[in-house]
Chimera marker file (.cmm) of the C-alpha trace (Angstrom):
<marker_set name="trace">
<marker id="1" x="106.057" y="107.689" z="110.214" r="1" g="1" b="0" radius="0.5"/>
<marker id="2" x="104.156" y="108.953" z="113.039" r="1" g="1" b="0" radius="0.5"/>
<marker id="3" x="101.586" y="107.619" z="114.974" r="1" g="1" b="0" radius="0.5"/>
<marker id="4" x="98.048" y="108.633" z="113.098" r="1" g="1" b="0" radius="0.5"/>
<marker id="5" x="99.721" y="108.247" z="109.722" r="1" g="1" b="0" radius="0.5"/>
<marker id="6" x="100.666" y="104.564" z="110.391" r="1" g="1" b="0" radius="0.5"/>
<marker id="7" x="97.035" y="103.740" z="111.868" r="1" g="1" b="0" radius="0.5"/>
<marker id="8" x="95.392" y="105.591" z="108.938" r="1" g="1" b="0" radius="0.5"/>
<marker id="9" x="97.534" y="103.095" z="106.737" r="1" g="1" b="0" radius="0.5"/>
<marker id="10" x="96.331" y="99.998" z="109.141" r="1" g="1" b="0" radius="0.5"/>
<marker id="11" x="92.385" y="98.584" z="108.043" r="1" g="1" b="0" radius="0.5"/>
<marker id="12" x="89.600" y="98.722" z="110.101" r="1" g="1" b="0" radius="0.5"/>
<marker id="13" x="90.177" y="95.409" z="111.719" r="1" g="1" b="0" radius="0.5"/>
<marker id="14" x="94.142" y="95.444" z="112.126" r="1" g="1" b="0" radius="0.5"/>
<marker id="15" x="93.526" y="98.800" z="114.307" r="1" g="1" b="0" radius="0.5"/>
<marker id="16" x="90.636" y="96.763" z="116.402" r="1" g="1" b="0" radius="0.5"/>
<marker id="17" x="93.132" y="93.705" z="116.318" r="1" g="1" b="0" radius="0.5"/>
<marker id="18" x="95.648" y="96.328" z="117.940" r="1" g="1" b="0" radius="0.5"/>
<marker id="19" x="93.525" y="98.317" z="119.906" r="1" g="1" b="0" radius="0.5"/>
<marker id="20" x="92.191" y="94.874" z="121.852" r="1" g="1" b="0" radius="0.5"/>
<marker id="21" x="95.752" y="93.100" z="122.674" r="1" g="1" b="0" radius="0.5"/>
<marker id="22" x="97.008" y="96.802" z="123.922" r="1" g="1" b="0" radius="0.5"/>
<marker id="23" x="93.799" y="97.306" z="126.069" r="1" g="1" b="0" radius="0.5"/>
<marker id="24" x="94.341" y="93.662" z="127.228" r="1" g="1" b="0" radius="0.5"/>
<marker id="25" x="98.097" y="94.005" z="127.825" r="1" g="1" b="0" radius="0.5"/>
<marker id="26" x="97.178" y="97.459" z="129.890" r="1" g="1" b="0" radius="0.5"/>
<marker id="27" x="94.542" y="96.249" z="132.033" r="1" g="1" b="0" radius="0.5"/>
<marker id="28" x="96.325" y="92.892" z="132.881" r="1" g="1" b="0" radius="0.5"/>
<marker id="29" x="99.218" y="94.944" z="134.001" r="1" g="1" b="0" radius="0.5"/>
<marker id="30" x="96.974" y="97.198" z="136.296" r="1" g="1" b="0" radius="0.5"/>
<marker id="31" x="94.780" y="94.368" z="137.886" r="1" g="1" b="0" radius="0.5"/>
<marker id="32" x="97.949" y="92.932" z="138.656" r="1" g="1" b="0" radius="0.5"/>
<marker id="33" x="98.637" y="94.236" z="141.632" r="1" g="1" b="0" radius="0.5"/>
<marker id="34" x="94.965" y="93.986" z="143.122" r="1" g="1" b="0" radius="0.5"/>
<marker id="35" x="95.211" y="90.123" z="142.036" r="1" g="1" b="0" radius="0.5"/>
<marker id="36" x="98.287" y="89.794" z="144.784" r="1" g="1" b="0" radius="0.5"/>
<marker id="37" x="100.586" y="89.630" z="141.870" r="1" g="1" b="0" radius="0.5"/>
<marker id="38" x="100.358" y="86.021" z="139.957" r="1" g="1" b="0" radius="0.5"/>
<marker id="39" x="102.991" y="85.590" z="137.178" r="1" g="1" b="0" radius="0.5"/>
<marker id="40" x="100.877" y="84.445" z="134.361" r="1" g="1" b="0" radius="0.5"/>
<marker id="41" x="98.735" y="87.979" z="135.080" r="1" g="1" b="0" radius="0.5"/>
<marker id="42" x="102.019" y="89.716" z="134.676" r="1" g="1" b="0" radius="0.5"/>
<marker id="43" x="103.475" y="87.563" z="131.642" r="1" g="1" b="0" radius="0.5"/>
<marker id="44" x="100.162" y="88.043" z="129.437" r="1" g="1" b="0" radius="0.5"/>
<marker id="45" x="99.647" y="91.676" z="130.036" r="1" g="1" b="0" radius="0.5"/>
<marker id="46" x="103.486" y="92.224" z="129.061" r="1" g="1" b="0" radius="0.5"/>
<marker id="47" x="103.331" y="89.496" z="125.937" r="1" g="1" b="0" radius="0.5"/>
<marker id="48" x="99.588" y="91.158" z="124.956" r="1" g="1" b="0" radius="0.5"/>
<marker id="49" x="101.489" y="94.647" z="125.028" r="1" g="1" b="0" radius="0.5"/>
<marker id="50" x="104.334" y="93.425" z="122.896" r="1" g="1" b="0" radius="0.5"/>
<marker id="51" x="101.835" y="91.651" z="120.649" r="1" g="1" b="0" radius="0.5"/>
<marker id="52" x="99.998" y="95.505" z="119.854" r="1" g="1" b="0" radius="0.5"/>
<marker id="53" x="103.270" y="96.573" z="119.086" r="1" g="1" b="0" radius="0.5"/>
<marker id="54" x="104.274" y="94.147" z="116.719" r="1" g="1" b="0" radius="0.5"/>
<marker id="55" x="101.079" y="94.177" z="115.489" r="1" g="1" b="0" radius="0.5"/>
<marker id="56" x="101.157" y="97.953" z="114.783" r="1" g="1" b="0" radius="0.5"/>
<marker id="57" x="104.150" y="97.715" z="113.143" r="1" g="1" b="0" radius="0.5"/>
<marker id="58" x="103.575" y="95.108" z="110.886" r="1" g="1" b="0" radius="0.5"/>
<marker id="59" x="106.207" y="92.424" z="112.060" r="1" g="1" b="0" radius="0.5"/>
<marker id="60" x="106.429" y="88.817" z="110.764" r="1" g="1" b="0" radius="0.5"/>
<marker id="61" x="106.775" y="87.515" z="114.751" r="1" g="1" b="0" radius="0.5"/>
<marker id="62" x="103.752" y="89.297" z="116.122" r="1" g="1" b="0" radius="0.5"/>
<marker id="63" x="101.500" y="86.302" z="114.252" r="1" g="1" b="0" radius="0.5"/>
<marker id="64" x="103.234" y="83.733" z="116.102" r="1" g="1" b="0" radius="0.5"/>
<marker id="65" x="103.145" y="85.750" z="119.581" r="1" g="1" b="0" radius="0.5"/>
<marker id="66" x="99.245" y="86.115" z="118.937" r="1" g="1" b="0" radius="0.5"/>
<marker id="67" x="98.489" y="82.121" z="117.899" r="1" g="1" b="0" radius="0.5"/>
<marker id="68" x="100.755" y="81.834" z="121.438" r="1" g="1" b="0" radius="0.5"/>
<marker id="69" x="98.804" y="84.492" z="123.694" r="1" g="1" b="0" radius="0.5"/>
<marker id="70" x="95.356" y="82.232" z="121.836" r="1" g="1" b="0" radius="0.5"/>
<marker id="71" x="96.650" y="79.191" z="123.777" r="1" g="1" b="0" radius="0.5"/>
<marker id="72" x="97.406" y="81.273" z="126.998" r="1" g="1" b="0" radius="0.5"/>
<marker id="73" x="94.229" y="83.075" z="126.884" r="1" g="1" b="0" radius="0.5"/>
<marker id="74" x="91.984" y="79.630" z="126.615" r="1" g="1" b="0" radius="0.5"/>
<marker id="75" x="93.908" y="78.206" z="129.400" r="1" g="1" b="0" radius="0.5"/>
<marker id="76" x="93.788" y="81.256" z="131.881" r="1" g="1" b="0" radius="0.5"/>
<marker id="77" x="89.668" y="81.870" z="130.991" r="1" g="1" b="0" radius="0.5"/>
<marker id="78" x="88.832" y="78.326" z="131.216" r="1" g="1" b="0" radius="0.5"/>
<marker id="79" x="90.738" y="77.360" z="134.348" r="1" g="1" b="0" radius="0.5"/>
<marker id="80" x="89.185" y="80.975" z="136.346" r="1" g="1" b="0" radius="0.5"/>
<marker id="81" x="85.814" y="80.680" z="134.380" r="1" g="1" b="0" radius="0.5"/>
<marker id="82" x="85.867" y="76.695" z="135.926" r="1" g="1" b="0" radius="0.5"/>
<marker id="83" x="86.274" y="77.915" z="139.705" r="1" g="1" b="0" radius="0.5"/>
<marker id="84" x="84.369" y="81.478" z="139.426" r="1" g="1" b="0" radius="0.5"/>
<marker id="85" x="81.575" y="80.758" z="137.528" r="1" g="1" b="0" radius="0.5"/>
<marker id="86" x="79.467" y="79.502" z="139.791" r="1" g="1" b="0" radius="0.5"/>
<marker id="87" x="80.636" y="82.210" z="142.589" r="1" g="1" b="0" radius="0.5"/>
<marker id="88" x="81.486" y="85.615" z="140.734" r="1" g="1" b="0" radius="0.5"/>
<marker id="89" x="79.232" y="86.404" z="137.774" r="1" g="1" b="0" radius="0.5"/>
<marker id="90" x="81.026" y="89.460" z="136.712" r="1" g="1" b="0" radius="0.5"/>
<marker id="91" x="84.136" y="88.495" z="136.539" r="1" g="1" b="0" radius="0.5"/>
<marker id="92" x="82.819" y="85.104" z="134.238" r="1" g="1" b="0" radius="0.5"/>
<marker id="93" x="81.084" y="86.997" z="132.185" r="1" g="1" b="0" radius="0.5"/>
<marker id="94" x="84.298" y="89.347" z="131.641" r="1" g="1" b="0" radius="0.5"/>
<marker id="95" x="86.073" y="86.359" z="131.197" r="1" g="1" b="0" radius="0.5"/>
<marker id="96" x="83.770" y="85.018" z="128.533" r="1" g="1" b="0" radius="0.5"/>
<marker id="97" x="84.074" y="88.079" z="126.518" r="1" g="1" b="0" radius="0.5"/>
<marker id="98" x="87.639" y="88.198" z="126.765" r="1" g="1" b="0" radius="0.5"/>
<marker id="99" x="87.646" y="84.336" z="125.679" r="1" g="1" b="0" radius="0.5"/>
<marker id="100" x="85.366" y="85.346" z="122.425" r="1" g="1" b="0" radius="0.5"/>
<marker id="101" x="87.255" y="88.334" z="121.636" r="1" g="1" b="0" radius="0.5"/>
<marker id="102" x="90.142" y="86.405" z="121.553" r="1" g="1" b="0" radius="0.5"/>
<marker id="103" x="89.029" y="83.592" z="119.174" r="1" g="1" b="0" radius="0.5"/>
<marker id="104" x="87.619" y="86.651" z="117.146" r="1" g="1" b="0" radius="0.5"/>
<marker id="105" x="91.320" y="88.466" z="116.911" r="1" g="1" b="0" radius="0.5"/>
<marker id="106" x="92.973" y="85.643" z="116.316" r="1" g="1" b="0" radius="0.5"/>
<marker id="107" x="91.082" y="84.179" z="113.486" r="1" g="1" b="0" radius="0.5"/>
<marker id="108" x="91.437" y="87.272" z="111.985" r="1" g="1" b="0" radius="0.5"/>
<marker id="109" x="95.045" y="88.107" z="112.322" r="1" g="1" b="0" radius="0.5"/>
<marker id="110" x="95.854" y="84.400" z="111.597" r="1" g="1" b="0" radius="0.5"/>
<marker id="111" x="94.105" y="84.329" z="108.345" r="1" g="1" b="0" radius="0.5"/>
<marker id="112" x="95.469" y="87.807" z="107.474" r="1" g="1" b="0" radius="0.5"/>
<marker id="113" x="98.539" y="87.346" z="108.399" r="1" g="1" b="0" radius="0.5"/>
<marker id="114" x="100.236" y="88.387" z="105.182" r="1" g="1" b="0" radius="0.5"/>
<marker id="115" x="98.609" y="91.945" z="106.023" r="1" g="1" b="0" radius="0.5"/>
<marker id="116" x="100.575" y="91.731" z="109.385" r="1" g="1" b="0" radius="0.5"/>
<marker id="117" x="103.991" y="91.225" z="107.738" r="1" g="1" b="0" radius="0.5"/>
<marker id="118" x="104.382" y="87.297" z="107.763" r="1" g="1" b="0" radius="0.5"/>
<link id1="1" id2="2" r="1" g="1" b="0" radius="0.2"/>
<link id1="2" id2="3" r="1" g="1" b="0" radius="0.2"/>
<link id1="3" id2="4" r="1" g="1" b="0" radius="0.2"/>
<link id1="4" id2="5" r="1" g="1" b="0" radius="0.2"/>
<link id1="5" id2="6" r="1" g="1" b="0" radius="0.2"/>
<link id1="6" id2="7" r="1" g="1" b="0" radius="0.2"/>
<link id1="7" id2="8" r="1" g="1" b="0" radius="0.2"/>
<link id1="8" id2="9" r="1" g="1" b="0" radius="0.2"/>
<link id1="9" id2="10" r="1" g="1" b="0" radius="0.2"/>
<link id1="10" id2="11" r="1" g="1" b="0" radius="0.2"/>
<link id1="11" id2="12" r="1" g="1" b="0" radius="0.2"/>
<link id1="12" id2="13" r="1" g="1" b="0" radius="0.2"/>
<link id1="13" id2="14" r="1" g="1" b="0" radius="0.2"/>
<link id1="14" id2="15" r="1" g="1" b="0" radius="0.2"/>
<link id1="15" id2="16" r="1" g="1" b="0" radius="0.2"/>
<link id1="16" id2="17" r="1" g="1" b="0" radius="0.2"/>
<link id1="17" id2="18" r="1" g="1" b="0" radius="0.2"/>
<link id1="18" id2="19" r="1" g="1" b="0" radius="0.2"/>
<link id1="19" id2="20" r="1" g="1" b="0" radius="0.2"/>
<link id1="20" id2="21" r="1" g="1" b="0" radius="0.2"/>
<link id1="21" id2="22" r="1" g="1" b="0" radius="0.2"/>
<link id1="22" id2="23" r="1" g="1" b="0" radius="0.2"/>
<link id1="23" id2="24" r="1" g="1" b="0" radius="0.2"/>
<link id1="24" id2="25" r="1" g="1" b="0" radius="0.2"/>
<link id1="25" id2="26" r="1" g="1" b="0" radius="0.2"/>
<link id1="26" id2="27" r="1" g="1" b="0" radius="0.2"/>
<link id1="27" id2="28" r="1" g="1" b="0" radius="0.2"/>
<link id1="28" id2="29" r="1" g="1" b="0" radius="0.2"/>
<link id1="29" id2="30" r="1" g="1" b="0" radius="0.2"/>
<link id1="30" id2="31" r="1" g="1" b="0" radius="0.2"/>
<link id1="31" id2="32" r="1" g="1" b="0" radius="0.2"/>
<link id1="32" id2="33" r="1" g="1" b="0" radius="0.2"/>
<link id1="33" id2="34" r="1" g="1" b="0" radius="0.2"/>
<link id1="34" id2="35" r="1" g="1" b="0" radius="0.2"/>
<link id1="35" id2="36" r="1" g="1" b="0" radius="0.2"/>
<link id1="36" id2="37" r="1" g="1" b="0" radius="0.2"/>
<link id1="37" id2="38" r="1" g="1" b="0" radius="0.2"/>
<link id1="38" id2="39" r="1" g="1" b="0" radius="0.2"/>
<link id1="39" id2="40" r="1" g="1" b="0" radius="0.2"/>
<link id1="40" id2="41" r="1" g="1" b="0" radius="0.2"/>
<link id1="41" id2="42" r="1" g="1" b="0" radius="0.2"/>
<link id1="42" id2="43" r="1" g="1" b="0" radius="0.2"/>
<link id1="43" id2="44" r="1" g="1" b="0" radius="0.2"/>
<link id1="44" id2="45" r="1" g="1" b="0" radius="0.2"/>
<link id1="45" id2="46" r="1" g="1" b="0" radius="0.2"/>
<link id1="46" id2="47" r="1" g="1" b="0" radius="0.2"/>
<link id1="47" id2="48" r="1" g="1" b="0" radius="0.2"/>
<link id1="48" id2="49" r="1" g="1" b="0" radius="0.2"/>
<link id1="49" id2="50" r="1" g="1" b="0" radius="0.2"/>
<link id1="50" id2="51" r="1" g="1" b="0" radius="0.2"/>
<link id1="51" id2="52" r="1" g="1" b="0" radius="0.2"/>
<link id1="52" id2="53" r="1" g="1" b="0" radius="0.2"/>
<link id1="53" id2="54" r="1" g="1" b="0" radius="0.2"/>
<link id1="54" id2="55" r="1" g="1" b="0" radius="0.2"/>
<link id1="55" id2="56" r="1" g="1" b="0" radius="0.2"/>
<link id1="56" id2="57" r="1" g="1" b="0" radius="0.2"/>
<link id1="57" id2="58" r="1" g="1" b="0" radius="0.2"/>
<link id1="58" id2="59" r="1" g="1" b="0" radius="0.2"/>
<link id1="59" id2="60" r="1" g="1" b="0" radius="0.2"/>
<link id1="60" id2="61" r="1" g="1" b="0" radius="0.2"/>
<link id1="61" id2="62" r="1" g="1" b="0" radius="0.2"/>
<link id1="62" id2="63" r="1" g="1" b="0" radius="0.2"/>
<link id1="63" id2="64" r="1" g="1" b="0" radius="0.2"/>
<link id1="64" id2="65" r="1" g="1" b="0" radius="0.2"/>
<link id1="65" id2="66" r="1" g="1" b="0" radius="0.2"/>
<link id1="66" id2="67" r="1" g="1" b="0" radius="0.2"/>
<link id1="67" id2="68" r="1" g="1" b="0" radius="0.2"/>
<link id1="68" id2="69" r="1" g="1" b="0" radius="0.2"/>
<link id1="69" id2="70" r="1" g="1" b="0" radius="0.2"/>
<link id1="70" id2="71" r="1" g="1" b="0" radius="0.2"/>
<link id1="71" id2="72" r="1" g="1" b="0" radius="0.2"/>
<link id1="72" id2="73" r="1" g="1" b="0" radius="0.2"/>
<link id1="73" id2="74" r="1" g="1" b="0" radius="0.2"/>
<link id1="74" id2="75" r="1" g="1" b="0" radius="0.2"/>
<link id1="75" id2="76" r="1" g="1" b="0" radius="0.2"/>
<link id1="76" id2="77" r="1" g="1" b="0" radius="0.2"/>
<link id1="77" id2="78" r="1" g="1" b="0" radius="0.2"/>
<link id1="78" id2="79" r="1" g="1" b="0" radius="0.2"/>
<link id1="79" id2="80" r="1" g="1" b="0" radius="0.2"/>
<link id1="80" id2="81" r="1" g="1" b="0" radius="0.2"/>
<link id1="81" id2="82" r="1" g="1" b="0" radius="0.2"/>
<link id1="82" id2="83" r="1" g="1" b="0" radius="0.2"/>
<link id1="83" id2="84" r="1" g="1" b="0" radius="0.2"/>
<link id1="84" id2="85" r="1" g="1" b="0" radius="0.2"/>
<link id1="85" id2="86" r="1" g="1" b="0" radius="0.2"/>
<link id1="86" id2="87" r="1" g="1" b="0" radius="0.2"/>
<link id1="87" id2="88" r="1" g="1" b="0" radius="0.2"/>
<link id1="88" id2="89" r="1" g="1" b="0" radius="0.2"/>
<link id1="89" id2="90" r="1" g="1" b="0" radius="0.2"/>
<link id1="90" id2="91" r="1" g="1" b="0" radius="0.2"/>
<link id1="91" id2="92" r="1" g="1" b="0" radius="0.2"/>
<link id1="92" id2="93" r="1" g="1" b="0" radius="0.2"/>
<link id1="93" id2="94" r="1" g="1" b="0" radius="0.2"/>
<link id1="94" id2="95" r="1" g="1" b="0" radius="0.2"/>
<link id1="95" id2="96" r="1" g="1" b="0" radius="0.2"/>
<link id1="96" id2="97" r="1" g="1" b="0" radius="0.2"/>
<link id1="97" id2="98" r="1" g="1" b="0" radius="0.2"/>
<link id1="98" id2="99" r="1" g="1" b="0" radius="0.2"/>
<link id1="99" id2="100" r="1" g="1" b="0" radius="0.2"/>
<link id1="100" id2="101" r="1" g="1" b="0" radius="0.2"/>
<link id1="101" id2="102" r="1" g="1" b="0" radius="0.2"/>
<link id1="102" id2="103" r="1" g="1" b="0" radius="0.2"/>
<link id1="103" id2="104" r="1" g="1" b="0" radius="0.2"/>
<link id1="104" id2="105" r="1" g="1" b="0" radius="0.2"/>
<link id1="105" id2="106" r="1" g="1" b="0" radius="0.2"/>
<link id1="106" id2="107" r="1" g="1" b="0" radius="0.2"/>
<link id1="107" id2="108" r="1" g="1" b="0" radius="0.2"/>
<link id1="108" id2="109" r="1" g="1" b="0" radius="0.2"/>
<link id1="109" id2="110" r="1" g="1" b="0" radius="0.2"/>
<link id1="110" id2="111" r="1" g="1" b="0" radius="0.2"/>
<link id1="111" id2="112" r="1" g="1" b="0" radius="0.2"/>
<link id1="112" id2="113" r="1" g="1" b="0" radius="0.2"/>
<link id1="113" id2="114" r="1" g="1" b="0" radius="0.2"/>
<link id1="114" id2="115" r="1" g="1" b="0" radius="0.2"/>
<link id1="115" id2="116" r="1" g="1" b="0" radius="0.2"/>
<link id1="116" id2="117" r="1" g="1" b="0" radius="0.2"/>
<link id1="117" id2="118" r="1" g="1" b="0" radius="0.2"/>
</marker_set>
């Protein structure tokens, strides 16, 4: 099945659910080297890239790797919005959409998870 088939198939909010953990996995992996290259940067682009794709294809794991990249995504926004906010009010209110967005997309794969294969 190719590409625009299989996203013609998906619902409105699976391809949004999709679309934000790819763009998320893509521009953690490119402000990665501007950041001087921290780990967690790194790990959550990579796991938010292999969440789209599980996502996209409808496997029974790609719940679990979302409700885990929800935990990772608190702890990274919280901790940076905690010691930027006061200094930096771009990057916290990036952060605070990014925080949202990810409540949003969670709550929604998470309670339509039998949509998403699991």
């Amino acid at each position: 099945m190719s590409f625009a088939s299989r996203l013609k198939t998906m619902s409105f909010g699976s391809q949004l659910a999709f679309a934000f953990y790819a763009v998320v996995g893509v521009a953690f992996l490119i402000l990665l080297p501007f950041n001087s290259y921290p780990p967690h940067l790194g790990l959550t682009g990579i796991l938010g890239l292999i969440t789209a794709y599980g996502l996209f294809m409808k496997r029974f794991w790609s719940v679990w790797l979302v409700a885990a990249l929800f935990f990772v995504a608190n702890v990274f926004s919280l901790v940076t919005l905690y010691y930027t906010l006061s200094t930096n009010l771009l990057i916290s209110l990036g952060l605070i959409a990014y925080l949202v967005l990810s409540w949003f997309f969670t709550f929604y794969v998470l309670n339509g998870r039998k949509k998403f294969g699991a």
